[in-house]
C-alpha positions as CSV (number, residue, x, y, z in Angstrom):
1,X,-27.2,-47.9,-14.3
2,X,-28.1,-44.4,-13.8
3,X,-31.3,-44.9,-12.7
4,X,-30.4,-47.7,-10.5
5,X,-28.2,-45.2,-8.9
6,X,-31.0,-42.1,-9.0
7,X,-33.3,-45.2,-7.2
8,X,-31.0,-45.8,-4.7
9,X,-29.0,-42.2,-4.2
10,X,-27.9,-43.6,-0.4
11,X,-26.1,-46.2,-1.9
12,X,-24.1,-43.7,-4.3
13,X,-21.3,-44.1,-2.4
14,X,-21.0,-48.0,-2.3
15,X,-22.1,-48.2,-6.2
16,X,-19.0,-45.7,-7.1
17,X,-16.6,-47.9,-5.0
18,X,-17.8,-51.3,-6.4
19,X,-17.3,-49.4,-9.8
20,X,-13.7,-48.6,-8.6
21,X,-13.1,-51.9,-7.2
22,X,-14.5,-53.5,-10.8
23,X,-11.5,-51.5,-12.4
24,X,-9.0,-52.4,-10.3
25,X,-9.6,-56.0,-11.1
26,X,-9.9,-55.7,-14.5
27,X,-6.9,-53.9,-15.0
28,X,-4.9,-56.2,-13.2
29,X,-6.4,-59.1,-15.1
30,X,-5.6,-57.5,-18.2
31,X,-1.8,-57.3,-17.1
32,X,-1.6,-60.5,-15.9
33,X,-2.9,-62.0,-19.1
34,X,-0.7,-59.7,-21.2
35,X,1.8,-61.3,-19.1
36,X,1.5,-64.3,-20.2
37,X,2.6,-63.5,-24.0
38,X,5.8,-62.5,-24.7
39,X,6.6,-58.8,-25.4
40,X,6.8,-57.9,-28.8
């Protein structure tokens, strides 16, 4: 990944928001599945 990013350093920007964005998602699919088991 790093030197995907060094390759294309103009698209540093877009590569650390679609890292951001991956986040996002996965941390709200996390909740929703823990959502769907009762709390302890």
């Amino acid at each position: 990944m790093y030197v995907f990013a060094k390759k294309y350093d103009y698209q540093q920007d877009v590569i650390s928001l679609s890292i951001i964005v991956s986040l996002l998602l996965a941390l709200v699919t996390i909740s929703l599945v823990l959502n769907q088991f009762p709390a302890p």
